[in-house]
VEXDREN-2710 file (C-alpha; in Angstrom, 1 decimal):
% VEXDREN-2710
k/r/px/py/pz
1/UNK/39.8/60.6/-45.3
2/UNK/36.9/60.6/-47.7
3/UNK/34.1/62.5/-45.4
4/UNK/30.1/62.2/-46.9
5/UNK/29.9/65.8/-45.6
6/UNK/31.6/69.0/-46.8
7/UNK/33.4/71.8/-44.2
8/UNK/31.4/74.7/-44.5
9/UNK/33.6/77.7/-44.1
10/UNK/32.6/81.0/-43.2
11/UNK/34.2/84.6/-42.1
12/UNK/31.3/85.7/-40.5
13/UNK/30.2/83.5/-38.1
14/UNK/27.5/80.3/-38.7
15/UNK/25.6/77.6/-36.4
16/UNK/25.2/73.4/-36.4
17/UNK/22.9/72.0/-34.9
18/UNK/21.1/68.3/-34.8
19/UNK/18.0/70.0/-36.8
20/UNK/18.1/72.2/-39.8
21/UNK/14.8/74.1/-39.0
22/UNK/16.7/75.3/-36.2
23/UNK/19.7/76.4/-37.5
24/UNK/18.2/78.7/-40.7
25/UNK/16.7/80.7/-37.7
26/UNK/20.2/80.8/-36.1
27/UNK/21.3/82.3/-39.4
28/UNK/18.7/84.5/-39.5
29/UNK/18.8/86.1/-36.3
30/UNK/22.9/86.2/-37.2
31/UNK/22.0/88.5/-40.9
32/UNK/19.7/90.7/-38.9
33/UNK/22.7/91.7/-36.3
34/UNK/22.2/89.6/-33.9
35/UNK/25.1/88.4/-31.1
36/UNK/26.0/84.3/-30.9
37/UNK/23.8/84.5/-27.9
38/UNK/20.6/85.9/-29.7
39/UNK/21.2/83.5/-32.4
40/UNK/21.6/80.6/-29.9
41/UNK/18.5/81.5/-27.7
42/UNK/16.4/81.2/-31.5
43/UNK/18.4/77.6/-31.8
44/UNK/17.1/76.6/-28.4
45/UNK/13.8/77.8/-28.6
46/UNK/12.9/76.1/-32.7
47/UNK/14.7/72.9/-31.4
48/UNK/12.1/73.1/-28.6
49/UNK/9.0/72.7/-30.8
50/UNK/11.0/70.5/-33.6
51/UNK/12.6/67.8/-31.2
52/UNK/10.4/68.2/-28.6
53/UNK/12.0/64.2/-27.2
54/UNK/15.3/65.6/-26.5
55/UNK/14.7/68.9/-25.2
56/UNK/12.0/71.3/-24.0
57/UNK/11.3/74.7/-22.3
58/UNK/10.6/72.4/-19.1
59/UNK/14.0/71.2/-19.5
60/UNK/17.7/72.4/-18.6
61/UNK/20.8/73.7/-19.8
62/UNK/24.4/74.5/-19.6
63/UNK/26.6/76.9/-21.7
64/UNK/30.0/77.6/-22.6
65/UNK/30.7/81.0/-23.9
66/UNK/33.9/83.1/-25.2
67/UNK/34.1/86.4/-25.6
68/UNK/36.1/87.6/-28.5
69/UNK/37.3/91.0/-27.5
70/UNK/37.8/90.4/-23.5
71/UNK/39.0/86.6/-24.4
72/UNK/36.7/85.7/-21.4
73/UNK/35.2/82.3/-21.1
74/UNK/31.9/81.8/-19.0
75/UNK/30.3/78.7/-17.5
76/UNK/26.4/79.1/-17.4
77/UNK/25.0/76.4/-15.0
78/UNK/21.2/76.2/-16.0
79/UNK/20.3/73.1/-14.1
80/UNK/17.2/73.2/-11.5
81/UNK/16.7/72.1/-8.2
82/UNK/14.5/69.3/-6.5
83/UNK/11.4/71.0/-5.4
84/UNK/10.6/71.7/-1.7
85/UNK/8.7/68.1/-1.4
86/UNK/11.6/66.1/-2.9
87/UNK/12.9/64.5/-0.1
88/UNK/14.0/60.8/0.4
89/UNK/11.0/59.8/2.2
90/UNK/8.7/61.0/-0.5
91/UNK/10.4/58.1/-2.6
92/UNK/10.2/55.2/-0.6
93/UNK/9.1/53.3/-3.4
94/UNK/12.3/54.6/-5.3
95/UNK/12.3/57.7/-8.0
96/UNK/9.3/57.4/-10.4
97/UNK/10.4/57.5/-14.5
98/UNK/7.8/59.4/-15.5
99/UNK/5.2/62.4/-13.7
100/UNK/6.0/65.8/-12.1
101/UNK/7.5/63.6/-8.9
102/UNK/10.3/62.8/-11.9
103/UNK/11.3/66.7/-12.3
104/UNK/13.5/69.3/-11.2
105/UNK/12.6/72.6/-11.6
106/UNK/13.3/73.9/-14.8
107/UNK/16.2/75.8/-15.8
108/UNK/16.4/76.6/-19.8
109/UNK/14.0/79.6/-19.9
110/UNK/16.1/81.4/-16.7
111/UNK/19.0/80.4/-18.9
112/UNK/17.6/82.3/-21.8
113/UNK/17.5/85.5/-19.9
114/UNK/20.7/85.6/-17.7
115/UNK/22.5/84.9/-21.2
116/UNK/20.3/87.3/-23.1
117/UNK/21.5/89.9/-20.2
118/UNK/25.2/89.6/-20.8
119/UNK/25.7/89.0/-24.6
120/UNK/21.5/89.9/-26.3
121/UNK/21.3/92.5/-29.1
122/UNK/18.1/91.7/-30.3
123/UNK/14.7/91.9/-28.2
124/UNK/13.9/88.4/-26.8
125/UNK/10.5/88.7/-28.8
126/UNK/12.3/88.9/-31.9
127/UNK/14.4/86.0/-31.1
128/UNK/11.2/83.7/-29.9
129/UNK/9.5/84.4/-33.5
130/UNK/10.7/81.4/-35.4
131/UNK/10.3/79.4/-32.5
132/UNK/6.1/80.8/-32.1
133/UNK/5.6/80.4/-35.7
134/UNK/6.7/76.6/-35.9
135/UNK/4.6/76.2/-33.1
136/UNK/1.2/78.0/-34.2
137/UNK/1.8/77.2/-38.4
138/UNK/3.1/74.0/-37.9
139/UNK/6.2/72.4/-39.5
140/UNK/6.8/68.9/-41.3
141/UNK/7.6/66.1/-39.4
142/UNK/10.8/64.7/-39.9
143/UNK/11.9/60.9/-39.9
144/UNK/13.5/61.5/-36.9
145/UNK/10.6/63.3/-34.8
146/UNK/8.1/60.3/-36.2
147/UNK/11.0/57.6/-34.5
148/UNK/11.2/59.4/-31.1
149/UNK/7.3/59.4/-30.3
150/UNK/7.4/55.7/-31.7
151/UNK/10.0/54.5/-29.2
152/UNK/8.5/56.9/-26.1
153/UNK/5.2/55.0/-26.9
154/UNK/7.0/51.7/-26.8
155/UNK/8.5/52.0/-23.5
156/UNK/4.9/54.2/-22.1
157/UNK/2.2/52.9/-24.1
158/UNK/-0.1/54.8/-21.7
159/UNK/1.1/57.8/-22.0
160/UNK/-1.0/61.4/-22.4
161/UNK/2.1/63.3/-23.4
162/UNK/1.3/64.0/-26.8
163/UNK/-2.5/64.4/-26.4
164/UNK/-1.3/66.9/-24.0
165/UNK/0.9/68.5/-26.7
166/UNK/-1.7/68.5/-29.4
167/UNK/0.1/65.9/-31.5
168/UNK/-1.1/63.1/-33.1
169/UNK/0.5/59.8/-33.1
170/UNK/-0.5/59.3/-36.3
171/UNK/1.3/61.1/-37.8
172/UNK/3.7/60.8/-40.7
173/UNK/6.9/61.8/-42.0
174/UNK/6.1/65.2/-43.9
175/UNK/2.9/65.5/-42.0
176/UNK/2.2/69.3/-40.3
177/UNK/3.0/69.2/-37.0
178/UNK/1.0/72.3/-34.6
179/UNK/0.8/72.9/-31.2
180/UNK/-1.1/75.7/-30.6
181/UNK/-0.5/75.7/-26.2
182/UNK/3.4/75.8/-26.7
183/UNK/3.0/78.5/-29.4
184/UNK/0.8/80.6/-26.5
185/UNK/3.6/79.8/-24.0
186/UNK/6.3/80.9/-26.1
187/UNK/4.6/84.3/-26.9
188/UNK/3.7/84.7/-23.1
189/UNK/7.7/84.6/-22.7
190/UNK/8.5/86.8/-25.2
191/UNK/5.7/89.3/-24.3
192/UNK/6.1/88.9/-20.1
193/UNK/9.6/87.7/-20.3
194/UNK/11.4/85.9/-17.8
195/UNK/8.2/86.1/-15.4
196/UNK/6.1/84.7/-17.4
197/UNK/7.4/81.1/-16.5
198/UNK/8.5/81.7/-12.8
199/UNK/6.6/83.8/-11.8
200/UNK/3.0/83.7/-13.6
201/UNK/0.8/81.8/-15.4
202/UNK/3.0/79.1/-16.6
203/UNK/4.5/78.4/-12.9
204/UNK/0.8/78.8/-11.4
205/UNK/-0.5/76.2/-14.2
206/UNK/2.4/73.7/-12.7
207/UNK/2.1/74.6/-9.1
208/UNK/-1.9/73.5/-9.3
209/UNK/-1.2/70.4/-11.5
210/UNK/1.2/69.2/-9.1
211/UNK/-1.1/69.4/-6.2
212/UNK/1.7/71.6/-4.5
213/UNK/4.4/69.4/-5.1
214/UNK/6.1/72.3/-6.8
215/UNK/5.6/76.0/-5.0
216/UNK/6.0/79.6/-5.7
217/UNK/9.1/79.4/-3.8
218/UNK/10.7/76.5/-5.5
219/UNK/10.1/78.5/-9.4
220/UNK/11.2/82.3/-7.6
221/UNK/14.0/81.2/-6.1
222/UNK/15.7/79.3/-9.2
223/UNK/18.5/80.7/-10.5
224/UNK/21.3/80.2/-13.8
225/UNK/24.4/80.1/-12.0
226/UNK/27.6/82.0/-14.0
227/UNK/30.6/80.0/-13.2
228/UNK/34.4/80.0/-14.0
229/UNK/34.3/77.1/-16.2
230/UNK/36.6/74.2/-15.2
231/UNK/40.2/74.6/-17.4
232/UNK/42.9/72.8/-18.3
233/UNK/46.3/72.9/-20.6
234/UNK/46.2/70.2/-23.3
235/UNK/49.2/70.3/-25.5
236/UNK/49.1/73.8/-26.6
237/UNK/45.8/74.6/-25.9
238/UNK/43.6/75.5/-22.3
239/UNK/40.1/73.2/-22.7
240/UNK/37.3/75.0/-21.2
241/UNK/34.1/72.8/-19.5
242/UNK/31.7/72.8/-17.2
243/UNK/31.9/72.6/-13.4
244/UNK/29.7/70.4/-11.2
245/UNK/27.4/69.2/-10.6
246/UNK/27.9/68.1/-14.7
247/UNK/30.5/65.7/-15.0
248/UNK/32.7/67.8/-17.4
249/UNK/35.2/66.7/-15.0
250/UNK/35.5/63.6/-16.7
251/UNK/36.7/64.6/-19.9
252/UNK/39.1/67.0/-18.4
253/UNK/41.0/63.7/-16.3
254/UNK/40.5/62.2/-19.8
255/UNK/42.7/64.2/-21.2
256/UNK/45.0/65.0/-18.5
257/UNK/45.7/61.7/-18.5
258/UNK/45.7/61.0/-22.6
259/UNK/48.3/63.9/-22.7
260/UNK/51.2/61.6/-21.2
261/UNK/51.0/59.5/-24.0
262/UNK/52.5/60.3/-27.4
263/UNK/48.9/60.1/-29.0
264/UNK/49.9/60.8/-32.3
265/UNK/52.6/57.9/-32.7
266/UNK/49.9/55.0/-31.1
267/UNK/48.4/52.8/-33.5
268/UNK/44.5/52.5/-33.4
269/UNK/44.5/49.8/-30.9
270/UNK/46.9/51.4/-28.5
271/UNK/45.2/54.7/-28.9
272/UNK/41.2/53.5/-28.0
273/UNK/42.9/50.9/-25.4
274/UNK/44.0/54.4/-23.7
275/UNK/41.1/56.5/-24.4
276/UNK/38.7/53.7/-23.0
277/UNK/41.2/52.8/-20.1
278/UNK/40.9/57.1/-19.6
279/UNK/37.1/57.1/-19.5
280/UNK/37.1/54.2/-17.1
281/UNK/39.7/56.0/-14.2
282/UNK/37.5/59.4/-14.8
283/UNK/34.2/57.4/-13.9
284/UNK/35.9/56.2/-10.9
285/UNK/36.5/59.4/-9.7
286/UNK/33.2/61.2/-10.5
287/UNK/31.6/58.4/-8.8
288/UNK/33.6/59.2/-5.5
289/UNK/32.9/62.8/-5.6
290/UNK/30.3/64.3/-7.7
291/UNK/27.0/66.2/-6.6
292/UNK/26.1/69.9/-6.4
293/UNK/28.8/71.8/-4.9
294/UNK/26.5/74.0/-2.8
295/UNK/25.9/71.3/-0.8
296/UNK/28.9/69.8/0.0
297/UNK/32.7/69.7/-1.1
298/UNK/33.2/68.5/-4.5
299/UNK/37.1/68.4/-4.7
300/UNK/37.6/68.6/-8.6
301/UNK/41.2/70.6/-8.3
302/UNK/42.0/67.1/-6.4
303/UNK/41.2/65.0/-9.3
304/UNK/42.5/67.0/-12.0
305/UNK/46.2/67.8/-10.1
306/UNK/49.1/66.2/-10.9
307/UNK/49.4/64.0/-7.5
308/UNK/46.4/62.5/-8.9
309/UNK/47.1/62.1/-12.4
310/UNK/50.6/60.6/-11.5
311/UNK/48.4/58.1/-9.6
312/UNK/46.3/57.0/-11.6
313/UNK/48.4/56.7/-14.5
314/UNK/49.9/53.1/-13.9
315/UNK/46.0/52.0/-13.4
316/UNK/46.6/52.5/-17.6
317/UNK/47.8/48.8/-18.3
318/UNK/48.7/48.4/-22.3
319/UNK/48.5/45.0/-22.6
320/UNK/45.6/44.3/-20.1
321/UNK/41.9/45.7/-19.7
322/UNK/40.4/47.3/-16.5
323/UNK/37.4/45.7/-15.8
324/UNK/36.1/46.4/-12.7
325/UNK/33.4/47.7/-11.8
326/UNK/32.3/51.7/-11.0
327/UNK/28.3/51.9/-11.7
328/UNK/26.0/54.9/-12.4
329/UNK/22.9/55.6/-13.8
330/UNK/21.9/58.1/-16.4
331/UNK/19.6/59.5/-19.3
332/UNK/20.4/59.4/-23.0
333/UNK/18.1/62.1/-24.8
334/UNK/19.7/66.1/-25.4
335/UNK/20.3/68.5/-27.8
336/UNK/23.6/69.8/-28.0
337/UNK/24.5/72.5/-30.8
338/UNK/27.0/75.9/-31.6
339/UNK/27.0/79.3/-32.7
340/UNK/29.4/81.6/-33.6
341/UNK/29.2/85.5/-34.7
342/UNK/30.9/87.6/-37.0
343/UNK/33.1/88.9/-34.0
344/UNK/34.3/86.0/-33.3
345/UNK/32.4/85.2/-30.1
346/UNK/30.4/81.7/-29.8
347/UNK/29.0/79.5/-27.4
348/UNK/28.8/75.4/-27.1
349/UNK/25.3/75.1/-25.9
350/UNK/23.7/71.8/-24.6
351/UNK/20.0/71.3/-23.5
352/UNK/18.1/68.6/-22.1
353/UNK/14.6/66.7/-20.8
354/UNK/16.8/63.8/-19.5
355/UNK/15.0/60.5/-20.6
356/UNK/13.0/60.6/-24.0
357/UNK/10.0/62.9/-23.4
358/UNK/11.6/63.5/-20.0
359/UNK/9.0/63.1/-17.6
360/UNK/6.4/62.2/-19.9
361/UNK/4.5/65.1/-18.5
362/UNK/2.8/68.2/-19.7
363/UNK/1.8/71.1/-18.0
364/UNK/-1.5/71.3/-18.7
365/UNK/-2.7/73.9/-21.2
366/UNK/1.0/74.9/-22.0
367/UNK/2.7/72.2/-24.2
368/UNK/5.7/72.5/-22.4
369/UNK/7.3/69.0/-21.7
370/UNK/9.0/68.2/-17.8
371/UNK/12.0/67.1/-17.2
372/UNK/12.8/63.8/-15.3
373/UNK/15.8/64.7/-13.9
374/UNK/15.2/64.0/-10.7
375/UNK/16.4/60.4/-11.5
376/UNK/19.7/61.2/-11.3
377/UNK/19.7/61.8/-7.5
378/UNK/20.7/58.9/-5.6
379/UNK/18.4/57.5/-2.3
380/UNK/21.8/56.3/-0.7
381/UNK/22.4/59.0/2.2
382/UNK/25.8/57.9/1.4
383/UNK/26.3/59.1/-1.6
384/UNK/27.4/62.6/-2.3
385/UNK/24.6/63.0/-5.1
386/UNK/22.3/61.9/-2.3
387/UNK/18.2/63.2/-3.0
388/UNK/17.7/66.7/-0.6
389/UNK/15.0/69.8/-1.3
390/UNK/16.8/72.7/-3.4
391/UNK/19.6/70.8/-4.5
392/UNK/20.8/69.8/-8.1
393/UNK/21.2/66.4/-9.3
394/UNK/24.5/65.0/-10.9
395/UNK/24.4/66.1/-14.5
396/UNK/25.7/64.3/-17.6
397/UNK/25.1/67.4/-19.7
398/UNK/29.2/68.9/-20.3
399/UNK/29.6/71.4/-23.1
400/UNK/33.9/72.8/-23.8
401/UNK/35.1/74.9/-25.9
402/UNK/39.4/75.6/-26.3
403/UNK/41.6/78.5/-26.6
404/UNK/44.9/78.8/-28.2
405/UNK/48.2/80.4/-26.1
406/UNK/47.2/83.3/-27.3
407/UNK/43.3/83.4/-25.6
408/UNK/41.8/83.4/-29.0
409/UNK/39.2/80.5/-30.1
410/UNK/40.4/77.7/-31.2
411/UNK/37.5/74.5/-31.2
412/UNK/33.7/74.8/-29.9
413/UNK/32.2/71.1/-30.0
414/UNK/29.6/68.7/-28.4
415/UNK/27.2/66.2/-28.6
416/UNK/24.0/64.4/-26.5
417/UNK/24.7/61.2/-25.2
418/UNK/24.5/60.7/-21.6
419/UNK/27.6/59.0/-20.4
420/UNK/29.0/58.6/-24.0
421/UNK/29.4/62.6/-24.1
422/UNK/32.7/62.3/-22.4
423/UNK/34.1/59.7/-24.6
424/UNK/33.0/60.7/-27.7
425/UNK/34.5/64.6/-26.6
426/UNK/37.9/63.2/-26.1
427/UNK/37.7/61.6/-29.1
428/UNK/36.7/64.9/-31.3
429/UNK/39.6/66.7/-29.3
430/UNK/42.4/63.7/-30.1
431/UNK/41.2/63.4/-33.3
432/UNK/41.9/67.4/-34.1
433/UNK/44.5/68.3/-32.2
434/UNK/46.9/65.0/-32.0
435/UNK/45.9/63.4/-35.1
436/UNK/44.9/66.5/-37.9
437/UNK/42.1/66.0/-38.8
438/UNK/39.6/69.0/-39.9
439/UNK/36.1/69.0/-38.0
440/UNK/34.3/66.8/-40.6
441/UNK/36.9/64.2/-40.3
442/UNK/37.2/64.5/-36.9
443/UNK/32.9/63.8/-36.7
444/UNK/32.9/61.3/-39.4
445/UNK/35.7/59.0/-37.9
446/UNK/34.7/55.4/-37.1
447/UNK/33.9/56.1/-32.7
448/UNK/33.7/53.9/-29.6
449/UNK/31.8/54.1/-26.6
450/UNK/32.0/51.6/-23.8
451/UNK/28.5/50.9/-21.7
452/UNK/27.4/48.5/-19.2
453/UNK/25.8/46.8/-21.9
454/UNK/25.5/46.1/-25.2
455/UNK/23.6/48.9/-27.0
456/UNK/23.2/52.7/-26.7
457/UNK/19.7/52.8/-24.6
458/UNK/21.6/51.2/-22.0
459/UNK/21.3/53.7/-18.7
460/UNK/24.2/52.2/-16.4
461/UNK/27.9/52.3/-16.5
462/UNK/30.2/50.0/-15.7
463/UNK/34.1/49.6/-16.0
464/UNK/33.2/46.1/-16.4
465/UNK/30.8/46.9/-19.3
466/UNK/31.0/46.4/-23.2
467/UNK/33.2/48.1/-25.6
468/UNK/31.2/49.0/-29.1
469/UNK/33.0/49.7/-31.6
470/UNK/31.9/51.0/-35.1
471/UNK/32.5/48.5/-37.8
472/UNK/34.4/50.4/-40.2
473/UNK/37.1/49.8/-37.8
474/UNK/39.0/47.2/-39.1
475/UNK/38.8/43.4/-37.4
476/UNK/42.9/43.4/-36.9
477/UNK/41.9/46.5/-34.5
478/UNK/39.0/44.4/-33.0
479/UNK/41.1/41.6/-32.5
480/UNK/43.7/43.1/-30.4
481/UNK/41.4/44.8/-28.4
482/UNK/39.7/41.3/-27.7
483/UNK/42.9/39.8/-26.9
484/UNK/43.2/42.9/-24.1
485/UNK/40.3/41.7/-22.0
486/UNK/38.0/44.4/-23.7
487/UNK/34.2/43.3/-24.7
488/UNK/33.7/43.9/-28.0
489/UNK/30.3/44.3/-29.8
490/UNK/31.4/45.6/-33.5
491/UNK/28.2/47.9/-34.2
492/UNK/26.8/49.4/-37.4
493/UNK/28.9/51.5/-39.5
494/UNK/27.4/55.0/-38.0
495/UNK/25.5/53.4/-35.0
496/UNK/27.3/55.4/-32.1
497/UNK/25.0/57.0/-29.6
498/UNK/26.3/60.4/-30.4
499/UNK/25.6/63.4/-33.0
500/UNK/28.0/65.9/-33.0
501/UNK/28.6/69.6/-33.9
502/UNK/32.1/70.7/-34.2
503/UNK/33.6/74.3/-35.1
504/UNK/37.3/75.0/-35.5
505/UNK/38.6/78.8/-35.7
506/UNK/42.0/79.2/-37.9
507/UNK/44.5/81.5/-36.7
508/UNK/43.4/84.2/-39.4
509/UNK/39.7/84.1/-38.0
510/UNK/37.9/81.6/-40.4
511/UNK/35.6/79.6/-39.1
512/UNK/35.0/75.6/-40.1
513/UNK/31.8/74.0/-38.8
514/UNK/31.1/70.4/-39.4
515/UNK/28.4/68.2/-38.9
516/UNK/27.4/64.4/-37.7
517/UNK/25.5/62.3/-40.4
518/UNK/24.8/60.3/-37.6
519/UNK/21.6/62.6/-37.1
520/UNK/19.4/64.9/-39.6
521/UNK/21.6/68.1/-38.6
522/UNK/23.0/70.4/-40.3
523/UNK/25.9/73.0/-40.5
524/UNK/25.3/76.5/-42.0
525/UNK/27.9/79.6/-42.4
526/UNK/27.3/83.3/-43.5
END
């Protein structure tokens, strides 16, 4: 197919990422020797202050990594927990949007560091310098920054969140964008490290706004968890993702369940019919079972074995849509992106506030934005992602990465999305591996992603829901799809709720990044 963006190939390594800003200091950090990981924690920190909606230091993350040379593959689990005061009975009034009763404790910064430990090269000073300078110099607003603060305002007219960030509403597309607080936060981090946010002035700043709600204990006892990431064997290749309480899981039963059909030979209709048919039975599941593992069991080899699989197969009905019902609730704003070094190491790297602006909430005198990830708990004691003091909320966030027979990388990809990060991953991984497609192909590919409801702000899910389609897909498709039961809303040509990065690693070490025109990112290579 005809893609509007090139492959950028490289031997040494490269980054994408959803803003451009953020990946020239990737590359930077890359020229001056540093690791994927250095590079990544300069991604993270620039994307930060440049796209502060969908992603912030008071934020989380969650990281796939692969070693090169040991051919080891890491999970890092950087969610937080619900402070000490989060309990049901605080809520009785339900889970507020927006304030610090919205947030979990914070997990990028602590994901910085433990990742920093393992694979850093370069001081974490150096690494932070990009990210302090766009702070404290300012950089120009983009279309895309001046949309986000116009939606957040539409939905929280109210709001102090950018006051309390030092930026005006006013502004305009190419207008200098400073904020001076974040820019002292981030140098406090770089200067105090790891500290300097748990453990000092930062924490003390949110422990007093919060009237308590948030202790010492609650910041010093948080914790990046380094997991054996979830795997599984499709068609030649071992898929690597992320463990609960994310809901990798999905895409893995996805897949699992996509492999024992000839992909490759379906036409279009057939093949969406399966992969929306796929999401729906992987919903089901994660529904029954996930919440944060340290708390109770969370039986994922059950879902992904072949018992299950074999049951769930005949659920898969060619000629007839699945419509029932299987609800949940979730956030739609994050910041997923890539890096990869000259030794062949790289990580798939996603980051989140939750809802726009998260909890449209500053800590005051930092310009550091708070999650709202606290809405994802549940206030049914029956459910297993059930509201308790210390534990983690049900995540959306999944990044995977895959391997060849051989252990040596193969495909690093992801996108934001909320619940459409699961669909739109197995379509990236179909559309490389069963149907041959290069990465920019794979991106630029007319996508589907079925919702409760018509429209990608839609926060619940529902095997009953509506199937969008993008309308370069042709109307014989849509027809037949129709004629299955499906809900079809056709939707603009590049209107999926998704912006993806995508690398692919040839057998003789070159690396191919691509790019989704679907956002303002951008794919670089050394």
């Amino acid at each position: 197919m005809q893609t509007g963006r090139s492959v950028i190939y490289s031997k040494k390594g490269g980054a994408a990422a959803s803003a451009p800003l953020a990946v020239s200091a990737a590359i930077t950090i890359l020229n001056r020797g540093g690791s994927f990981i250095d590079a990544g924690i300069a991604l993270s920190a620039v994307i930060c202050v440049v796209e502060p909606g969908a992603s912030h230091l008071g934020g989380d993350a969650f990281l796939i990594t692969h070693h090169a040379k040991s051919k080891e593959n890491l999970a890092f689990n950087g969610s937080g927990e619900a402070p000490h005061s989060a309990t049901a009975q605080a809520y009785s009034n339900g889970i507020p949007l927006h304030g610090f009763k919205s947030a979990t404790v914070p997990g990028l910064v602590s994901t910085w560091f433990e990742a920093h430990e393992r694979y850093g090269k370069l001081p974490l000073a150096e690494l932070l310098a990009p990210a302090i300078d766009y702070a404290e110099n300012g950089f120009a607003a983009t279309p895309g920054f001046i949309k986000r603060i116009a939606a957040h305002l539409a939905i929280a007219p109210e709001t102090e969140i950018f006051k309390n960030m030092g930026i005006d509403t006013n502004s305009k597309v190419g207008d200098l964008i400073v904020q001076k607080d974040l820019a002292a936060s981030l140098r406090a981090i770089a200067l105090d490290g790891r500290a300097a946010f748990y453990d000092g002035k930062i924490s003390q700043q949110l422990i007093s706004a919060s009237d308590g709600w948030f202790n010492a204990q609650d910041l010093k006892s948080h914790s990046t968890r380094v997991l054996v990431p979830l795997s599984i064997k499709y068609r030649d290749f071992t898929i690597y993702g992320q463990p609960p309480p994310t809901q990798g899981m999905i895409l893995m039963e996805e897949l699992l369940l996509c492999e024992r059909f000839n992909i490759s030979s379906l036409d279009e209709a057939d093949r969406i019919h399966v992969g929306v048919e796929s999401k729906k039975i992987g919903f089901t599941d994660r529904n029954l079972i996930l919440g944060d593992p340290e708390f109770l069991d969370v039986n994922v080899e059950k879902v992904l074995s072949k018992e299950n699989i074999d049951w769930r197969l005949p659920q898969i009905n060619m000629a007839e849509a699945n419509n029932e019902d299987a609800a949940t609730s979730e956030g739609s704003d994050t910041t997923y992106f890539l890096v990869a070094d000259a030794e062949g190491n790289a990580v798939s790297w996603i980051q989140s506030v939750f809802h726009g602006f998260g909890s449209s909430w500053v800590i005051p005198g930092t310009g550091i934005v708070l999650n709202n990830r606290l809405t994802g708990f549940s206030l049914d004691p029956q459910s297993p992602n059930f509201i308790q003091p210390g534990k983690r909320p049900a995540h959306t966030l999944n990044a995977w990465s895959a391997t060849r027979e051989d252990g040596s990388l193969y495909l690093v990809g992801g996108t934001p999305g909320a619940n459409i990060q699961v669909q739109t991953n197995l379509q990236l991984i179909i559309n490389v591996v069963d149907l041959g497609m290069n990465v920019q192909e794979a991106i630029e590919s007319p996508r589907w992603q079925h919702l409760s409801a018509a429209g990608q702000s839609s926060l619940d899910e529902n095997g009953s829901g509506v199937l969008e389609i993008e309308n370069r897909v042709s109307s014989e498709v849509i027809d037949d799809l129709r004629a299955r039961g499906h809900k079809i809303s056709a939707i603009g040509a590049w209107a999926h709720g998704s912006s993806v990065q995508l690398l692919e690693v040839s057998p003789t070490g070159t690396f191919m990044f691509g790019s989704d025109p679907r956002c303002e990112g951008l794919a670089s290579g050394i």
